[in-house]
PyMOL commands that place a pseudoatom at each C-alpha (Angstrom):
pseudoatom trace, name=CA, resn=UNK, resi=1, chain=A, elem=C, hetatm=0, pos=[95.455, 109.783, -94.487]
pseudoatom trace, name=CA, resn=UNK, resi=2, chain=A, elem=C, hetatm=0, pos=[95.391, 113.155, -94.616]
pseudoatom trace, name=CA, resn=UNK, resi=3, chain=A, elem=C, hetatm=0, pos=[97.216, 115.473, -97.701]
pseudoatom trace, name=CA, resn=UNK, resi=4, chain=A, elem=C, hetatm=0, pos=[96.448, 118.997, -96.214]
pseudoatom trace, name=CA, resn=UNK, resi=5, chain=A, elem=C, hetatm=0, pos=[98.545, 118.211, -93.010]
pseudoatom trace, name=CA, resn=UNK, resi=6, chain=A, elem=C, hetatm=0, pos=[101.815, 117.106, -95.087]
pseudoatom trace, name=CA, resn=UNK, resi=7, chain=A, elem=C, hetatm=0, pos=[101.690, 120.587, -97.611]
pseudoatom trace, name=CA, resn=UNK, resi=8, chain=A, elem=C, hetatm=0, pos=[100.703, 122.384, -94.615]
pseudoatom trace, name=CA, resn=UNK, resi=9, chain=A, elem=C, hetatm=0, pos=[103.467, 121.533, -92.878]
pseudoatom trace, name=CA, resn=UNK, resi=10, chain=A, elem=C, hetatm=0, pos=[106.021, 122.114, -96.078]
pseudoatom trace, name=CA, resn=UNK, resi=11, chain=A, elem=C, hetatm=0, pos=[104.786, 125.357, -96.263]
pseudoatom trace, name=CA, resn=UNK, resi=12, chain=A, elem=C, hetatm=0, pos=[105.364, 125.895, -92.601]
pseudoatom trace, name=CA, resn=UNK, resi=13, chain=A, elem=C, hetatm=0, pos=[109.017, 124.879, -93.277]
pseudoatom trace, name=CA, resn=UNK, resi=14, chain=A, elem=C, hetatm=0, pos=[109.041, 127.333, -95.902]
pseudoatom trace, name=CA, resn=UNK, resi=15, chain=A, elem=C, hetatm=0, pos=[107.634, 129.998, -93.844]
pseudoatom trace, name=CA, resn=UNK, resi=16, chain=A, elem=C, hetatm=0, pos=[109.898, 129.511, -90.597]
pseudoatom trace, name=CA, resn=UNK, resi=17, chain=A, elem=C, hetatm=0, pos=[112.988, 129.671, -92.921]
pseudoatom trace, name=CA, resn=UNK, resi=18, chain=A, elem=C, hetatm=0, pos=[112.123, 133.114, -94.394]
pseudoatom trace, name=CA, resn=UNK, resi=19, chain=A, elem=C, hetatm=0, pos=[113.257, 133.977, -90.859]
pseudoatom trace, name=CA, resn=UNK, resi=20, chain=A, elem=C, hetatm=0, pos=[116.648, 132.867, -91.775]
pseudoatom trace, name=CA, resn=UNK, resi=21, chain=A, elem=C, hetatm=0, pos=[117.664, 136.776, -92.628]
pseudoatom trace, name=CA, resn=UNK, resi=22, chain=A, elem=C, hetatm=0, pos=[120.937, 135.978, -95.046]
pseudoatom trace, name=CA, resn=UNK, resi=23, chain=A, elem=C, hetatm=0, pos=[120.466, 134.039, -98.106]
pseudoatom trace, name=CA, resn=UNK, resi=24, chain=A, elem=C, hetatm=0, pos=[123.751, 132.407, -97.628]
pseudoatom trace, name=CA, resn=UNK, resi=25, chain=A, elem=C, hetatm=0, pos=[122.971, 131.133, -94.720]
pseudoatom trace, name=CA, resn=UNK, resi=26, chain=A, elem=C, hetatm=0, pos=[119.227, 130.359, -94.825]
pseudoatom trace, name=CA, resn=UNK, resi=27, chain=A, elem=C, hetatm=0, pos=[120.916, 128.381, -98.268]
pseudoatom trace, name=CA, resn=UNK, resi=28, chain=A, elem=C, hetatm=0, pos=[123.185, 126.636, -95.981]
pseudoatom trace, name=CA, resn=UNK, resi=29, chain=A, elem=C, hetatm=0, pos=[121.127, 125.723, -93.571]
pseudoatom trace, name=CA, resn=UNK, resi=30, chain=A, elem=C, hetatm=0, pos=[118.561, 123.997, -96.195]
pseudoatom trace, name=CA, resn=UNK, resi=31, chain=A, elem=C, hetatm=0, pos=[121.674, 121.902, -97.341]
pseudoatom trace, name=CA, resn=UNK, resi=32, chain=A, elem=C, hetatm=0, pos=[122.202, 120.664, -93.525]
pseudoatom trace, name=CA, resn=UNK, resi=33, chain=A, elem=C, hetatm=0, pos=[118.379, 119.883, -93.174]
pseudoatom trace, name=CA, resn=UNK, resi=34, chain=A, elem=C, hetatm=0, pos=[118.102, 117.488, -96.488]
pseudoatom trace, name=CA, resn=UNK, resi=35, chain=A, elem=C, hetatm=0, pos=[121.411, 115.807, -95.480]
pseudoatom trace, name=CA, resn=UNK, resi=36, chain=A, elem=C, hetatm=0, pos=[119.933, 114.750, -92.040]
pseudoatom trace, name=CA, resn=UNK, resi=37, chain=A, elem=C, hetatm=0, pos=[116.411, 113.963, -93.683]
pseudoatom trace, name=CA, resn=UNK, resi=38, chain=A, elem=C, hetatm=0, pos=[117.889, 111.813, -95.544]
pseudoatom trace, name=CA, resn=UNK, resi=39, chain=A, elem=C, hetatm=0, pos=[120.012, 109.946, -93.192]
pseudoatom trace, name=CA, resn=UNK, resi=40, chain=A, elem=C, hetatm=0, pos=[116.609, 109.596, -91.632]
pseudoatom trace, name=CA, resn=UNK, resi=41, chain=A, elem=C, hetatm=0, pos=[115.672, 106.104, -92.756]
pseudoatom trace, name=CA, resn=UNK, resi=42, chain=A, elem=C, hetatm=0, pos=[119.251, 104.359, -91.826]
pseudoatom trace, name=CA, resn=UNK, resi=43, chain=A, elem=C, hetatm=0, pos=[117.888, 102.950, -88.247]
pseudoatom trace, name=CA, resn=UNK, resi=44, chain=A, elem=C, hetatm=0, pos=[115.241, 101.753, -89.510]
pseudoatom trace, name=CA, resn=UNK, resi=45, chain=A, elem=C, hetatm=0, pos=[116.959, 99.483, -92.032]
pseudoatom trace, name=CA, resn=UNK, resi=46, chain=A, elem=C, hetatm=0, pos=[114.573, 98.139, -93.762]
pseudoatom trace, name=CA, resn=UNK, resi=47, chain=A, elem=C, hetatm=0, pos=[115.652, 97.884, -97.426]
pseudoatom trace, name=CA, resn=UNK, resi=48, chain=A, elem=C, hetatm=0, pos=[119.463, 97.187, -95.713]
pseudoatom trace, name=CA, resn=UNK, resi=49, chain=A, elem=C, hetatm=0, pos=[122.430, 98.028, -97.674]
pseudoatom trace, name=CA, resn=UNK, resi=50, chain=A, elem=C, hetatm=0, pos=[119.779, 100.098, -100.301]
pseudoatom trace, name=CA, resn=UNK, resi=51, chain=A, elem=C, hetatm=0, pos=[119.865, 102.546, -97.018]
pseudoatom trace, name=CA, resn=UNK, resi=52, chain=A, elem=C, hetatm=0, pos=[123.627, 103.454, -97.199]
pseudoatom trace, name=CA, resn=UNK, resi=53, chain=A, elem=C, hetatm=0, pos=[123.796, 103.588, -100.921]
pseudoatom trace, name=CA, resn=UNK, resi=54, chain=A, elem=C, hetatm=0, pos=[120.792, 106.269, -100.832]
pseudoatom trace, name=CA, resn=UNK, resi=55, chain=A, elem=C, hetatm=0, pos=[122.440, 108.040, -98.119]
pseudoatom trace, name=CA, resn=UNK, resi=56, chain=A, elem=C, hetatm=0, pos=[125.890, 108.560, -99.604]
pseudoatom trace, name=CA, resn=UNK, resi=57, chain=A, elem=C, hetatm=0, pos=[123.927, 110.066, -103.000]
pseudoatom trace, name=CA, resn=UNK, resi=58, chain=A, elem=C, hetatm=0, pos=[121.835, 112.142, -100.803]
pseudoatom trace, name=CA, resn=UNK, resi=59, chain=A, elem=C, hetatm=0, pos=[124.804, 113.437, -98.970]
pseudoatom trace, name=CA, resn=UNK, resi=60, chain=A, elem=C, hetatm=0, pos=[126.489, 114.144, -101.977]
pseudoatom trace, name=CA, resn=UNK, resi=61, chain=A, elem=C, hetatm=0, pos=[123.912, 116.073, -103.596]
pseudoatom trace, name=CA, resn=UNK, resi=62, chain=A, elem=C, hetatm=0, pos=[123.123, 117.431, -100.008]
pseudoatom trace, name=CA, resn=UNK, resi=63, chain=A, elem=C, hetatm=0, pos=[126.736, 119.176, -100.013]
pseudoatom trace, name=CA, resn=UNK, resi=64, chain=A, elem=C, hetatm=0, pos=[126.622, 120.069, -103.630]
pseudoatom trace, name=CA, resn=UNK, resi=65, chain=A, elem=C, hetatm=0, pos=[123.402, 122.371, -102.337]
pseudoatom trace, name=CA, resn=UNK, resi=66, chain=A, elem=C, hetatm=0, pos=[125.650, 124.257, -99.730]
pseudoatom trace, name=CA, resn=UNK, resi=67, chain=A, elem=C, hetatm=0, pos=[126.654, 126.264, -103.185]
pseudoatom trace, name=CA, resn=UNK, resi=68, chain=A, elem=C, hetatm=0, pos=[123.651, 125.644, -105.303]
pseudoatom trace, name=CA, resn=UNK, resi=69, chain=A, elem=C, hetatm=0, pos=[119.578, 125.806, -104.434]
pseudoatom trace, name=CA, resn=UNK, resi=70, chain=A, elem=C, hetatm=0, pos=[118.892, 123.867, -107.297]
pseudoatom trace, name=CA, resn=UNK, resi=71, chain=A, elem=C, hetatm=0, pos=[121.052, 120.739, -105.571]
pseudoatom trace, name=CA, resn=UNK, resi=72, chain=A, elem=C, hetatm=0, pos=[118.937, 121.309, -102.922]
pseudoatom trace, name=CA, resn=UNK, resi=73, chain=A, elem=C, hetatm=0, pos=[115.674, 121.009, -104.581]
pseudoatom trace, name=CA, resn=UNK, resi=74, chain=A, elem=C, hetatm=0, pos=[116.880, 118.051, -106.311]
pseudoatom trace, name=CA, resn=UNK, resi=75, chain=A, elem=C, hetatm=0, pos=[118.311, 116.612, -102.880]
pseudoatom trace, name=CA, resn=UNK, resi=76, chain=A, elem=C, hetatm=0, pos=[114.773, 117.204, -101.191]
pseudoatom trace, name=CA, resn=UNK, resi=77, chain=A, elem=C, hetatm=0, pos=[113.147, 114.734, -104.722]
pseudoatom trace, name=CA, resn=UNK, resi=78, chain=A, elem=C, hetatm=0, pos=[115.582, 112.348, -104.460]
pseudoatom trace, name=CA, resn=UNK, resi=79, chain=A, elem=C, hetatm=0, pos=[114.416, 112.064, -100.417]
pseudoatom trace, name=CA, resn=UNK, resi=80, chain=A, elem=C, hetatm=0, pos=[110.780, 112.528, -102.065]
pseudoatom trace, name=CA, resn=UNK, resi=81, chain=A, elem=C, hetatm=0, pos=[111.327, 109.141, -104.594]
pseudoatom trace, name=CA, resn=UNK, resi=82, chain=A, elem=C, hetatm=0, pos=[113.292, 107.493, -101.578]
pseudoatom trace, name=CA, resn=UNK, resi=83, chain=A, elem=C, hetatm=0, pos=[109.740, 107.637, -99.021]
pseudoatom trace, name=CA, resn=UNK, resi=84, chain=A, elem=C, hetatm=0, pos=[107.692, 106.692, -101.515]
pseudoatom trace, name=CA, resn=UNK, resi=85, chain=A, elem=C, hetatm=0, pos=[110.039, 103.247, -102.110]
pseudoatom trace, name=CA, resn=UNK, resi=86, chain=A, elem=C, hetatm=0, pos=[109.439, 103.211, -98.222]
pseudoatom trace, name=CA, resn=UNK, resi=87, chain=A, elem=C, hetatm=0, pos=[105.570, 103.604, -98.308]
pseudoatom trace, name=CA, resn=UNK, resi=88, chain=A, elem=C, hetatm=0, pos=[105.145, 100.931, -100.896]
pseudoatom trace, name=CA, resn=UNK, resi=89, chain=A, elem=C, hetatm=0, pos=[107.784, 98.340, -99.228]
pseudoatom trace, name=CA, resn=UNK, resi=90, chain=A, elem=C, hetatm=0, pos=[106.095, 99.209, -95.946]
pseudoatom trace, name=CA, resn=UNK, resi=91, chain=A, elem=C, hetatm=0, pos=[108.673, 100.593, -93.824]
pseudoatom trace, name=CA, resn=UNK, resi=92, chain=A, elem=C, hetatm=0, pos=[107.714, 103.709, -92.401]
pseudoatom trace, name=CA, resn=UNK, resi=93, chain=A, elem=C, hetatm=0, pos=[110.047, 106.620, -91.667]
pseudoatom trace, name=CA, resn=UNK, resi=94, chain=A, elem=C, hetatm=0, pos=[107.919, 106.924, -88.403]
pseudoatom trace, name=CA, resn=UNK, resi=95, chain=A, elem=C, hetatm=0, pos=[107.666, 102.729, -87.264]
pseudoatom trace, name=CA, resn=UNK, resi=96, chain=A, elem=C, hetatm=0, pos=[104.487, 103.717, -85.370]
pseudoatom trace, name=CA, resn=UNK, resi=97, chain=A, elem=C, hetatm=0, pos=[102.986, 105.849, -87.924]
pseudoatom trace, name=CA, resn=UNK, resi=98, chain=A, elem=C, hetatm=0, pos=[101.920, 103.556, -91.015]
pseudoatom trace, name=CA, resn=UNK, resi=99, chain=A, elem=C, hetatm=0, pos=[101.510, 106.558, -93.469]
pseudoatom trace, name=CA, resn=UNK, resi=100, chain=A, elem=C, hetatm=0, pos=[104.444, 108.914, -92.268]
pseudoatom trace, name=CA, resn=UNK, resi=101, chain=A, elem=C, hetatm=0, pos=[106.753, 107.840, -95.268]
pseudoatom trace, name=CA, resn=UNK, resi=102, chain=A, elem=C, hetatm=0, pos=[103.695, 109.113, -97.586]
pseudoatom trace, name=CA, resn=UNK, resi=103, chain=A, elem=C, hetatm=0, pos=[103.349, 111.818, -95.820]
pseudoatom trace, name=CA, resn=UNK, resi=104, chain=A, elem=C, hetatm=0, pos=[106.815, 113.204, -96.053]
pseudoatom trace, name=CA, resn=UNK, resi=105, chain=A, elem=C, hetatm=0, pos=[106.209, 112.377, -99.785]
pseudoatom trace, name=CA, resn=UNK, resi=106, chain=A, elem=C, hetatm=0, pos=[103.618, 114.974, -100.144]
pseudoatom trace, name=CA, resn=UNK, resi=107, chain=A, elem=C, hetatm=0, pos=[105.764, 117.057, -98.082]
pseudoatom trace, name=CA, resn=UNK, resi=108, chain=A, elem=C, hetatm=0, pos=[108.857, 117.279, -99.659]
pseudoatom trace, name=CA, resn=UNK, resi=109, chain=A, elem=C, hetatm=0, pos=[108.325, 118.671, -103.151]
pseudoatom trace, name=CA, resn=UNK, resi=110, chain=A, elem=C, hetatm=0, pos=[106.523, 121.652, -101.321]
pseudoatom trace, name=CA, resn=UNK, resi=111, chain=A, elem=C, hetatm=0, pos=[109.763, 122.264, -99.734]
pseudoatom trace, name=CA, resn=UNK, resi=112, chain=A, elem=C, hetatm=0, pos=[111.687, 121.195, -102.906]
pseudoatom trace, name=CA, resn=UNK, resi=113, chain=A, elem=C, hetatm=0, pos=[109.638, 123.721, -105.428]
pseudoatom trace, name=CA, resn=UNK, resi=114, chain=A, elem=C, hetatm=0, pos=[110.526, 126.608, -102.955]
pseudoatom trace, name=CA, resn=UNK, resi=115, chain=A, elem=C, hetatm=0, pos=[114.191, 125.265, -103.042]
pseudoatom trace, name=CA, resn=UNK, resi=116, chain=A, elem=C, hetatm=0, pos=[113.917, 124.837, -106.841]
pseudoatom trace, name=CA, resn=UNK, resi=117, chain=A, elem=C, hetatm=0, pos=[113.040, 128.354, -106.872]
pseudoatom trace, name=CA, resn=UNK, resi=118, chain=A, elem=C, hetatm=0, pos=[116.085, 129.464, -105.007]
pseudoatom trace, name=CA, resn=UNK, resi=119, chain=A, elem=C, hetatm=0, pos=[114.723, 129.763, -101.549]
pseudoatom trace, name=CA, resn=UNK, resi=120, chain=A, elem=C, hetatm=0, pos=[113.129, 133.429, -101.605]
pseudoatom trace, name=CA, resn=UNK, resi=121, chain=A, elem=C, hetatm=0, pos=[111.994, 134.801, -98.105]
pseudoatom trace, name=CA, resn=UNK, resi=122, chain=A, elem=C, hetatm=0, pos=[108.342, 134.609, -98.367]
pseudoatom trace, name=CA, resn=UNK, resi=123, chain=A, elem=C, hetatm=0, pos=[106.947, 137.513, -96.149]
pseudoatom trace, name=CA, resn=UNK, resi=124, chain=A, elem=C, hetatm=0, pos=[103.483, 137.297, -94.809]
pseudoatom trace, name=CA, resn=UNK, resi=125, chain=A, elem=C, hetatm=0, pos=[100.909, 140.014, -95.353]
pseudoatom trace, name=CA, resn=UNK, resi=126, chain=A, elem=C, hetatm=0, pos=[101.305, 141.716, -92.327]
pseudoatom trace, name=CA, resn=UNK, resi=127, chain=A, elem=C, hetatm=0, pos=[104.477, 141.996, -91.656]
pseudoatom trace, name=CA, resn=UNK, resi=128, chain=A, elem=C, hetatm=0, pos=[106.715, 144.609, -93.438]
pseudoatom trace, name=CA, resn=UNK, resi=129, chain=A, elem=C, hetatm=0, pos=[109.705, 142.939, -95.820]
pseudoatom trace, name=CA, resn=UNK, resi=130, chain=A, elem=C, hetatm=0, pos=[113.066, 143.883, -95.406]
pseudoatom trace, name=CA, resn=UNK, resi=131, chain=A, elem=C, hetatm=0, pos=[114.787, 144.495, -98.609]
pseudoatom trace, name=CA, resn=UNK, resi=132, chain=A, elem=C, hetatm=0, pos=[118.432, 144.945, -96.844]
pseudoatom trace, name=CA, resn=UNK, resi=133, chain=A, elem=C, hetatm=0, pos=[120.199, 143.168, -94.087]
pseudoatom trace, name=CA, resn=UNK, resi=134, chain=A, elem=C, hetatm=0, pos=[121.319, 146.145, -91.169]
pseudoatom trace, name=CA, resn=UNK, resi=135, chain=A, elem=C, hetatm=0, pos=[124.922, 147.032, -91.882]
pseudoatom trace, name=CA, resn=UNK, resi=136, chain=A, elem=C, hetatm=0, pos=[127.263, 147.043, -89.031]
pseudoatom trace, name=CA, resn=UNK, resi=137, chain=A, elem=C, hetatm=0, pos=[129.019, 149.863, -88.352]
pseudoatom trace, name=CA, resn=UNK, resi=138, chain=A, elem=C, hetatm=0, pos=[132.770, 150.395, -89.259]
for i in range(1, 138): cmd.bond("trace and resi %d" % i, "trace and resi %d" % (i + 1))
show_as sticks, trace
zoom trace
């Protein structure tokens, strides 16, 4: 198994929401995309009742980080401890993909260190930054 793919593809997630323009809402939008990760493993089943319990903290925490980045972060670790219980009981997030729960393991505290850090907008080199949103006119 590959770990360049997994960070590569956190810090693509990081990278496609700098896009997000306001911070509120790129903020928002982080706490909507842990809370369905998380929910991710519930068809799957296989550590049964384990899957509810995990998904009620994660949701909790998950809504907690609609106000706070740092819930978020922790939210995206908590998902981070919860695939590595899934790589070593062998239940993949991905049933066809052995090492997908590993994976999304290495994945995750990319995505959680930028959250921990309070989701800045990461500009690349060649495009100019924006410092202010565009005010509307009144």
């Amino acid at each position: 198994m590959s770990y360049v793919s997994p960070i590569l593809i956190g810090i693509v997630y990081v990278l496609l929401m700098s896009l997000v323009r306001d911070d509120d809402r790129r903020r928002r939008l982080n706490a909507l995309m842990v809370g369905g990760a998380s929910a991710a493993y519930l068809s799957g089943g296989g550590l049964g009742a384990w899957e509810f319990a995990f998904t009620a903290v994660a949701t909790y925490v998950a809504y907690r980080g609609l106000e706070s980045w740092t819930f978020i972060g922790i939210a995206w670790l908590l998902h981070t401890a919860w695939d590595l219980v899934h790589h070593l009981k062998g239940n993949p997030i991905v049933p066809f993909e052995h090492g997908s729960s590993m994976g999304c393991a290495i994945c995750d505290p990319v995505i959680a260190l930028w959250c921990l850090r309070g989701g800045p907008r990461v500009t690349l080199p060649w495009r100019t930054a924006r410092t202010r949103e565009p005010v509307a006119p009144r």
